[in-house]
DOLUMKE-809031 format. One record per residue: x, y, z of N, C-alpha, C in turn; residue in three letters. Coordinates in steps of 0.1 Angstrom, whole numbers, plus 5000, padded with zeros to 4 digits. Example, Ala and Ser with C-alpha at 12.3 -4.5 7.8 and 13.67 -1.06 7.14 Angstrom:
513249435078512349555078513249675078ALA/512849785071513749895071512950005079SER/
***
This chain:
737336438582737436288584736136238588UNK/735036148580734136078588734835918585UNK/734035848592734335688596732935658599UNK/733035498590731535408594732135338608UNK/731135258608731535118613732335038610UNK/732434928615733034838609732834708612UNK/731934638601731034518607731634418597UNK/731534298597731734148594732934178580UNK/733934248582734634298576734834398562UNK/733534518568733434598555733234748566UNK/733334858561732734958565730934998558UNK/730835018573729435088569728835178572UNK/728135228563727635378567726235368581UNK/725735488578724735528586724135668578UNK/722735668581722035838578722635908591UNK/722635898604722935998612724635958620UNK/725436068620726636058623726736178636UNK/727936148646728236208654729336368654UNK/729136438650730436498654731136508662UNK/732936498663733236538672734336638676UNK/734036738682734236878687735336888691UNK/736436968687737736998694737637068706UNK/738337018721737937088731738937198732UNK/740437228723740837308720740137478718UNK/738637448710738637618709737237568713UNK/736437488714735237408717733937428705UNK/734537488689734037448682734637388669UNK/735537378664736137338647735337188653UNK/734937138642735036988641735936898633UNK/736136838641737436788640736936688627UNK/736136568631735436478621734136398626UNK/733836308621732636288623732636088620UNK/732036078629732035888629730035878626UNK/730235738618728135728624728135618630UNK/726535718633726035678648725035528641UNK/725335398648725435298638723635238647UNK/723235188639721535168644721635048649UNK/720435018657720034878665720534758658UNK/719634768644720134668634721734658627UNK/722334768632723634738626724434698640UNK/724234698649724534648664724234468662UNK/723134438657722634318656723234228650UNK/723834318633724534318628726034228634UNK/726534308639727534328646728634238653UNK/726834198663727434098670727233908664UNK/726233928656725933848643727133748639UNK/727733908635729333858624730233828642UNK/729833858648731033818659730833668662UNK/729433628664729033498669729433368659UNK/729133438642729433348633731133328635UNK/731933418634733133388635733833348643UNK/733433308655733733268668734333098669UNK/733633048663733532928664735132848658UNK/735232938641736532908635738132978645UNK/737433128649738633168655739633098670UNK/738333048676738332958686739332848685UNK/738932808672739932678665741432738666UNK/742032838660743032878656744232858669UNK/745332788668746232788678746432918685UNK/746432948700746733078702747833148698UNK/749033058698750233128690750033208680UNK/749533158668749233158658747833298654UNK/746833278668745533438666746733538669UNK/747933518684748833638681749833698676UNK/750133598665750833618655749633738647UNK/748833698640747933748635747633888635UNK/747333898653746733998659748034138657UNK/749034038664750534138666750934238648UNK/750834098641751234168624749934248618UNK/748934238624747634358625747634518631UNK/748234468642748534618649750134678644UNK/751034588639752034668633751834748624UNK/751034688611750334708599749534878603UNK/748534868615747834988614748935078623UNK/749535038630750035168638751135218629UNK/752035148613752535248605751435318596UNK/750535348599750035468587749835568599UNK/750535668586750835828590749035858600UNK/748235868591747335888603746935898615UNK/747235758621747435718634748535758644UNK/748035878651749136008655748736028664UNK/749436118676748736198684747636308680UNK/748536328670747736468669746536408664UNK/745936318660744536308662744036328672UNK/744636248683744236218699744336378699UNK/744836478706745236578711744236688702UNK/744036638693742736758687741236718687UNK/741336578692739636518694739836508710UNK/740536508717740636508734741436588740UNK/742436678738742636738742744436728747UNK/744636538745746036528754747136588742UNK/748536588751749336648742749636538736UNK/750036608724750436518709751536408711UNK/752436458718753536408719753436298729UNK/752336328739752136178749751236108741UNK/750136188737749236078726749836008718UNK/750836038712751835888704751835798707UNK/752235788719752735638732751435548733UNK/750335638729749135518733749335408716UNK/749635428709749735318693751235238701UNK/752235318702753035198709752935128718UNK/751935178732751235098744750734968736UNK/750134988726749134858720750234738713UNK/751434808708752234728703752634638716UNK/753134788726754334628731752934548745UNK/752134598748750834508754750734358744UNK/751134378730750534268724751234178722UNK/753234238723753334158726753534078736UNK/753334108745753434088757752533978767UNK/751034008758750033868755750433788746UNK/751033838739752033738727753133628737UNK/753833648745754633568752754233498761UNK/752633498765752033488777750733398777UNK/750533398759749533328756749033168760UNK/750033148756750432988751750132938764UNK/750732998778750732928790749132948799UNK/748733038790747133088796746432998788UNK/746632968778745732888771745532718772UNK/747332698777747032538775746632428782UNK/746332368778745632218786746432148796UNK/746532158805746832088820745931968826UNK/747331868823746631738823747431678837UNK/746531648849747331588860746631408858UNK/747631348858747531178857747931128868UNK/747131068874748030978891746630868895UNK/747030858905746030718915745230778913UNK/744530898916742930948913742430938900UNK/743530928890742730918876743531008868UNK/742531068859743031138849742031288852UNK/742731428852741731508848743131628839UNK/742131678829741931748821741631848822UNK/742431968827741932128824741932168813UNK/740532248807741032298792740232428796UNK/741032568786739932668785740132668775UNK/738732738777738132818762737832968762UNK/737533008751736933118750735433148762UNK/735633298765734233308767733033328759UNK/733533388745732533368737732833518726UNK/731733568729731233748720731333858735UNK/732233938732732333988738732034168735UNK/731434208744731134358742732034448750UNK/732634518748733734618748732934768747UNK/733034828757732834988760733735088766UNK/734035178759735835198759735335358764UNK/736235438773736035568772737135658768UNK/736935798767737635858759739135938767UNK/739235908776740135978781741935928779UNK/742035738775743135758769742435598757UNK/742135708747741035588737742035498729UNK/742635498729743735388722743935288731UNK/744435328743745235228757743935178759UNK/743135208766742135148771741435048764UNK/741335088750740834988742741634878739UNK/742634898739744234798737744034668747UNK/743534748759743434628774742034558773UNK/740834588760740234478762740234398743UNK/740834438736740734408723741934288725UNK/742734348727744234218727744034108734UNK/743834138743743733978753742333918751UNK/741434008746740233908740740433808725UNK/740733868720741133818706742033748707UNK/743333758716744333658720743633488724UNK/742733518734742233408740741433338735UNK/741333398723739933338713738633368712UNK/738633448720737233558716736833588705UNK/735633688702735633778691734633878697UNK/734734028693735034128701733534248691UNK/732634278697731934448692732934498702UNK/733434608696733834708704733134918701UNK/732634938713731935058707732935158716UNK/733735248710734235388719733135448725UNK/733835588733733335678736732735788725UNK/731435828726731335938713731736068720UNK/732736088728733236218729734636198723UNK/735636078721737036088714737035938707UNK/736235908695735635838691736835828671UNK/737535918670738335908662739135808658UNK/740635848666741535758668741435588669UNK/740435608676740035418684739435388670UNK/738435458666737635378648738935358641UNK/739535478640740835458627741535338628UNK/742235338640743435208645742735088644UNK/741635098653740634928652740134878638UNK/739534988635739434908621740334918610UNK/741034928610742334928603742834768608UNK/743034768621743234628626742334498620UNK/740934558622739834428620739734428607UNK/740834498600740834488581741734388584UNK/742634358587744134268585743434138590UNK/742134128599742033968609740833888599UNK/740133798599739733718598738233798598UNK/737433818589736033898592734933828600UNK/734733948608733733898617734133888633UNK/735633908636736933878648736833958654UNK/736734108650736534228654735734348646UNK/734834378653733734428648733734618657UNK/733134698647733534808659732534898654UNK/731634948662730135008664730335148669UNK/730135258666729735388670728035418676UNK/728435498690726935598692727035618707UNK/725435678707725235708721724735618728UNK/724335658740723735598748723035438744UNK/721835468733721135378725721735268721UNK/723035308717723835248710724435128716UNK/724935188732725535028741724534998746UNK/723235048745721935008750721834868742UNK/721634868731721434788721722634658723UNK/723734728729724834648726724734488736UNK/724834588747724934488764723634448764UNK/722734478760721534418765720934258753UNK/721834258748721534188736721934028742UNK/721133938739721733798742722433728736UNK/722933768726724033758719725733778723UNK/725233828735727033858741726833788754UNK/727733728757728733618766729033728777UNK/730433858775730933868784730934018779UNK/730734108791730734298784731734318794UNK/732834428789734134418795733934628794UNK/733734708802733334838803734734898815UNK/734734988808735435118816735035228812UNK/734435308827733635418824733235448835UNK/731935488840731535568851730635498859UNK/730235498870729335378878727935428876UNK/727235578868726135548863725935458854UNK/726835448844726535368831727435228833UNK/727535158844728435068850726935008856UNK/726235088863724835068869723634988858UNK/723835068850722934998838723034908831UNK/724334908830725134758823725034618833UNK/725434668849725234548855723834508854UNK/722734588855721134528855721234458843UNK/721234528831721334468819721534338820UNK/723134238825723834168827723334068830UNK/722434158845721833998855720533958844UNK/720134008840718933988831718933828828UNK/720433848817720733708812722033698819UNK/722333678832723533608838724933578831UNK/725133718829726133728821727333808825UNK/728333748826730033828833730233958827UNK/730734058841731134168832732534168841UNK/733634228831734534308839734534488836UNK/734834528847734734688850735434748860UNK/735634868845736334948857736335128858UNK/735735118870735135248873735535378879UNK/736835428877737535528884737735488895UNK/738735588904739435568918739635718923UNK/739235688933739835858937741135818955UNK/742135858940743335748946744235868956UNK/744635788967745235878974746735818976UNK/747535938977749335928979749035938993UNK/749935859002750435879014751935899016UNK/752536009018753736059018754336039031UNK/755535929033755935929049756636029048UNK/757036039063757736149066759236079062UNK/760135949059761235959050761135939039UNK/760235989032759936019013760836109012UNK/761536049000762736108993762336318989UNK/762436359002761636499000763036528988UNK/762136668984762736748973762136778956UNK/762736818947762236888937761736738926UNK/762436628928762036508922760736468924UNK/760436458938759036378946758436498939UNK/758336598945757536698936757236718927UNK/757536648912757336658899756836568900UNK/757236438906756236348899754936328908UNK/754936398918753436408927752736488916UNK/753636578906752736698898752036588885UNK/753336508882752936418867751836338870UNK/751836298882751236168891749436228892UNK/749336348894748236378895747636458881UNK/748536528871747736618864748136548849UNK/748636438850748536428835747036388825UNK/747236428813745936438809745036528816UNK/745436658827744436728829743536668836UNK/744236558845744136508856742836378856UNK/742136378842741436308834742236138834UNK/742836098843742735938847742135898856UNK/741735748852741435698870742435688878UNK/743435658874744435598884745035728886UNK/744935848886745935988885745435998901UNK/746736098907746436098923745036178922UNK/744636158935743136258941743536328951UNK/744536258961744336268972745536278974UNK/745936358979747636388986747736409003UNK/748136299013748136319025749936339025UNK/750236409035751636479040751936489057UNK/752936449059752736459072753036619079UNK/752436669085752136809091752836899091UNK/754336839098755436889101756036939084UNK/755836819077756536869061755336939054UNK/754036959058753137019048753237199042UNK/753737249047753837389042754937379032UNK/755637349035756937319025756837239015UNK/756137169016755937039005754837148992UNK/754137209001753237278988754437388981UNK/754737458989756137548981756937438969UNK/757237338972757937228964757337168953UNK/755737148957754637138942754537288934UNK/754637388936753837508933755337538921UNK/756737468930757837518915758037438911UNK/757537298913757637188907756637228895UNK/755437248896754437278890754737368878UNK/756037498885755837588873757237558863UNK/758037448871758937398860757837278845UNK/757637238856757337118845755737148839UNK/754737188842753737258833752937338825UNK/753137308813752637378806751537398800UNK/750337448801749237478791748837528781UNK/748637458771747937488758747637418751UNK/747737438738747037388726747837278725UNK/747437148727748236948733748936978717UNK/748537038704749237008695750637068692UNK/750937128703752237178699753137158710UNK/754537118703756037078711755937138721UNK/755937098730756537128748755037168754UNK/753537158751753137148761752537048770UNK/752637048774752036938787751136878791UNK/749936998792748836988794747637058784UNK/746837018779745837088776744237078780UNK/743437148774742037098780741337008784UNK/740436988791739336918796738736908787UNK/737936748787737436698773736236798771UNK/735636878778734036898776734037018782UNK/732837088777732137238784731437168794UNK/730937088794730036998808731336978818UNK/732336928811733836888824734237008827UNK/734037118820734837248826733837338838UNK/732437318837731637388844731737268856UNK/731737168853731837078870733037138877UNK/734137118869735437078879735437278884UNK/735037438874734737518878733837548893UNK/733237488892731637478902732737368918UNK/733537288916733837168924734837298930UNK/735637358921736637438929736137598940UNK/735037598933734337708939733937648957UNK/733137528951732537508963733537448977UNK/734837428969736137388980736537498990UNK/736437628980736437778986735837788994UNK/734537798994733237809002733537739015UNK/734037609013734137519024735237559030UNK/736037679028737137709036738837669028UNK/738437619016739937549013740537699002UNK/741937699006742737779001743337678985UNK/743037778974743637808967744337828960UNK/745537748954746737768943746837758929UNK/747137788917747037778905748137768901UNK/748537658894749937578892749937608877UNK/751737598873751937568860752337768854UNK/752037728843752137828830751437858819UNK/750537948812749337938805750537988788UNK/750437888781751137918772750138018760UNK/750938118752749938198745748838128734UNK/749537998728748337918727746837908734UNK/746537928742745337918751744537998745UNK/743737938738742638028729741138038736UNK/740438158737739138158739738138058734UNK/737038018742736437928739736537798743UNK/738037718749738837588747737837568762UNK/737937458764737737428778738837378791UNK/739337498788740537528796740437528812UNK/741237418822740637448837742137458837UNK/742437568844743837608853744637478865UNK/745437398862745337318875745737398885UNK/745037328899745037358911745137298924UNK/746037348929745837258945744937378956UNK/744537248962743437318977743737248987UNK/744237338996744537319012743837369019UNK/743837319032742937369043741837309045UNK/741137159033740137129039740036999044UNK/738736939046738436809053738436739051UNK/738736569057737936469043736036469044UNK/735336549048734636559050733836609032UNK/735136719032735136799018734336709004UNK/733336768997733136718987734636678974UNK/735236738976736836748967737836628971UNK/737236578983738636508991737236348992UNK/735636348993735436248994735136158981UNK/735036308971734436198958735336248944UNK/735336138934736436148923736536258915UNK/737336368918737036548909737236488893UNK/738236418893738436398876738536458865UNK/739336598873739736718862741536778881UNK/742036838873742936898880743137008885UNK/742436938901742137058914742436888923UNK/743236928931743936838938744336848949UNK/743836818962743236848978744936788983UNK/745536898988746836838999746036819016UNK/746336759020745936719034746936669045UNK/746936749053748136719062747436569076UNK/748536499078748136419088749136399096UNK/748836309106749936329124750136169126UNK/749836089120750035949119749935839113UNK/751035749114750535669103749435599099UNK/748935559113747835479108746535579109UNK/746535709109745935859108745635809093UNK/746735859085746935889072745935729065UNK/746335639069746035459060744335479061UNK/743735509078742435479079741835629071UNK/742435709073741635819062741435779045UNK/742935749039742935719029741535569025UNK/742035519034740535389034739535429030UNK/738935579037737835629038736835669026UNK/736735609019736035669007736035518999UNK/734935528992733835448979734735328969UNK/736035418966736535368957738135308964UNK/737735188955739335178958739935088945UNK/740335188937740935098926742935158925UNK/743035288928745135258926745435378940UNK/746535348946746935458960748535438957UNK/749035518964750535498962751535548979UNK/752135498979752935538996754135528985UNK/754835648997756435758991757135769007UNK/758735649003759435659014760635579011UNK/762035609015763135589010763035419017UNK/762335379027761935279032761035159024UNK/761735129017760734999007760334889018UNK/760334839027759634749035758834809041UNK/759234969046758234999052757035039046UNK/757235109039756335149024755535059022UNK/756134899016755134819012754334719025UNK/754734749037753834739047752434849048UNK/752834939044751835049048750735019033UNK/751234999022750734949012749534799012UNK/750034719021749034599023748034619033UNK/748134819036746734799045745534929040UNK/745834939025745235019018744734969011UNK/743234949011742034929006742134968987UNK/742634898979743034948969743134778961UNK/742834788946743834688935745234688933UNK/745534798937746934878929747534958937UNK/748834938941749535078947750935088946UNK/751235198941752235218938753635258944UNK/754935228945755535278951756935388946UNK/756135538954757735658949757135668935UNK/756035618930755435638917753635678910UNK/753635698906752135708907751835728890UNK/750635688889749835738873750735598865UNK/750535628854751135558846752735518847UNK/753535588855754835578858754735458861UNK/753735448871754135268882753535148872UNK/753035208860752135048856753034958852UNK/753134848854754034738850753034678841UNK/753334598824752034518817752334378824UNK/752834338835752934188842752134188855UNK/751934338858750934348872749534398866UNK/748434268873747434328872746834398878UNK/745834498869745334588880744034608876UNK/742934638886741634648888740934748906UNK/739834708899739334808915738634718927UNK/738234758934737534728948736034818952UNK/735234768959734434858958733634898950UNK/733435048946732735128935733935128923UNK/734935118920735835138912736034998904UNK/734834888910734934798898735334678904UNK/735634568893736234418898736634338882UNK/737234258884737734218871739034298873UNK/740034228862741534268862742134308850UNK/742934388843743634448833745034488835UNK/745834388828746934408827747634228835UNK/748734188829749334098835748533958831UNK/748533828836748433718833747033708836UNK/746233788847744933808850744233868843UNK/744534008837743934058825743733978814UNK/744633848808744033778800743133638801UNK/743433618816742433498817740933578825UNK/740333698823739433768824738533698813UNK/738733628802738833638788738333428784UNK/738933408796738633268795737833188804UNK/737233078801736333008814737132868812UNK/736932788826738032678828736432548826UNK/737332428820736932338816737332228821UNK/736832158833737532048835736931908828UNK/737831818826737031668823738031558831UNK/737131508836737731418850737431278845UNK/738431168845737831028843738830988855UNK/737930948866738530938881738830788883UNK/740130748885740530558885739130488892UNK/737930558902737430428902736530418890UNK/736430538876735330498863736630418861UNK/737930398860738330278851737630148846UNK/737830068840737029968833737729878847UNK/736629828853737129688860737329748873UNK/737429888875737229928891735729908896UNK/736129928911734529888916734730098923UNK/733030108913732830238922731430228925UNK/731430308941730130328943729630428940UNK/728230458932727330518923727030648935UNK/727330598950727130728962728330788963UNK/729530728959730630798966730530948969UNK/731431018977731731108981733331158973UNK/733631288971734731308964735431298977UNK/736731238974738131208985737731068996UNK/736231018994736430918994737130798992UNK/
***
């Protein structure tokens, strides 16, 4: 399988193309996208700028009618599968499906939602007349990463294009498949020029975000290349939303529904995808008295419900880590937890699939250490997963505080008041409750980070006005014809 680009409604080639590597045995190549040049970036956003102006026009109902019978259109061809996902990233096949239906029902969902984000709000009384209107923000640059490359891109392609935008969108070039296939398959059905979608490295969003040609860069990814984008940004004063991992912690009260249930989903909560989410737990605090027991309860929770191997085959669970670079860190991260004193567990079931070569990390929990711990202060982002016992509540709240990021946390207690008390004092966007990871996402709540984990919102009625800037026009009763105004007044004068 290779894949161009996809610019002002055509595919295009390139001399130099990316491969991309199955992390399964860590060499077949799977397929190959190209790597699209400066000038085809230029390109890119070119056809975005020229089409902006008509798509703008178009009633919002009516871009998500468009959009919605676009993504129906690409998500029936046979191609568009997990098992693409699951052999260019590693997730299983069978979850990777769910991300083509995530994009359906997300769209519609901006589909119901539109019309009230978009329209003109007109207040009339003794002060006059004013007029809210929005608009589009403009050309929008989109940098998508690979860990769930369908969904992620879904949360900034839909509600841009909904609102009247028009969109470059460049994946990740580590799972850069799936996202080209579906998107441009999409930006075949729209209006050319609406959605445009660019391959490469580094150079690539180099060329992209830095260009004055884009309005608004909308990135999820990592706070080095979150760092470069914002300088980029201020250059030409230009909006970004971002979102940067979380190294999210569970606080487990002592009346959390203990048992074999909490325990699985503390397991789903933290290791799905091979624990490759932002929002997947980091951090597990337990109160003291239940801590020995509670690990006994993850360890057969663990070995009911996980399985490892090759994501393309029925019943497993989990498979590799996207990269030989992600397997030597999160290797090297569990070593040095050892060193620091933390004990050691290896969860799950290695199914005979597990082939030499794959970038295979065993999940794992570590007890016994500090938040002091490199594992417990900063985001591991592979599945090795620090239990930590604590003696109070507001023990547990000011520790979980304690660290960089704050984008999702979750508190577990049969206590829903009390729960979502202890939740309004957690430094977080998002927190979940009795749930965690994708379990708790609701598409009506928005969510975003704090901190290092970012700003701007995805998901819910805020995820789509991310997308819009407000317009007011005021003709205030004293401009009426025949009022007397003074040229000094004061407003509320």
């Amino acid at each position: 399988m290779h894949l161009d680009s996809f610019i002002n409604g055509r595919r295009i080639g390139s001399p130099a193309a990316i491969d991309v590597i199955s992390p399964i045995d860590g060499y077949t190549v799977v397929g190959s996208v190209a790597m699209a040049s400066a000038d085809q970036v230029r390109d890119a956003l070119s056809a975005a700028r020229d089409a902006g102006a008509s798509w703008a026009q178009v009633p919002a109902t009516d871009r998500a009618r468009q959009l919605i019978d676009a993504i129906e259109d690409a998500a029936a061809i046979p191609d568009h599968s997990g098992q693409l996902i699951a052999s260019e990233m590693g997730k299983p096949a069978q979850d990777a499906d769910g991300e083509f239906q995530f994009a359906r029902r997300l769209a519609a969902f901006c589909a119901a939602n539109i019309e009230a984000i978009c329209a003109d709000q007109v207040i009339d009384d003794d002060e006059g007349t004013l007029l809210r209107i929005v608009e589009p923000m403009g050309v929008v640059a989109a940098i998508t990463p690979w860990n769930a490359p369908v969904i992620l891109a879904a949360l900034k392609v839909i509600p841009a294009l909904m609102t009247g935008n028009t969109m470059v969108l460049k994946p990740s070039p580590l799972a850069p498949l799936a996202v080209t296939a579906f998107y441009s398959a999409i930006a075949a059905r729209l209006p050319d020029g609406v959605l445009n979608l660019v391959n490469g490295q580094g150079e690539t969003g180099s060329a992209l975000v830095e260009s004055a040609d884009v309005d608004l860069i909308s990135f999820t990814g990592g706070p080095a290349a979150a760092r470069a984008i914002g300088a980029a940004a201020s250059r030409t004063i230009r909006p970004t939303v971002m979102e940067l991992g979380g190294n999210d912690a569970a606080i487990l009260l002592d009346d959390a529904d203990w048992g074999p249930e909490l325990a699985e989903r503390v397991v789903f909560g933290a290791m799905l995808t091979s624990g490759q989410v932002c929002m997947a737990i980091k951090r597990v605090y337990v109160p003291r008295e239940r801590h020995d027991q509670f690990v006994v309860d993850l360890v057969a929770a663990a070995e009911r419900v996980l399985r490892i191997g090759d994501p393309r085959l029925e019943g497993v669970t989990m498979g590799p880590v996207i990269s030989a670079e992600a397997r030597t860190r999160l290797e090297a991260l569990r070593q040095r937890s050892v060193d620091a004193g933390g004990t050691v567990t290896e969860l799950g079931s290695l199914d005979e699939s597990v082939t030499p070569g794959g970038h295979w990390v065993r999940p794992t929990i570590v007890t016994g250490l500090s938040d002091a711990d490199e594992l417990v202060r900063e985001e591991q982002f592979g599945p090795i997963l620090p239990i930590l016992a604590y003696d109070t509540v507001d023990e547990a709240i000011e520790r979980a505080n304690g660290v960089e990021h704050g984008l999702a946390s979750s508190v577990w207690s049969v206590d829903i008041p009390r729960a979502q008390a202890v939740a309004r004092r957690l430094r977080a966007g998002f927190t979940f409750i009795n749930c965690a990871n994708r379990a708790g996402v609701s598409l009506r709540a928005p969510m975003g980070g704090r901190g290092v984990s970012g700003h701007g919102r995805e998901f819910g009625d805020l995820g789509l006005s991310e997308y819009v800037q407000s317009h007011s026009i005021n003709y205030p009763a004293t401009a009426r014809v025949g009022a007397a105004m003074a040229a000094n007044r004061y407003p509320g004068a």
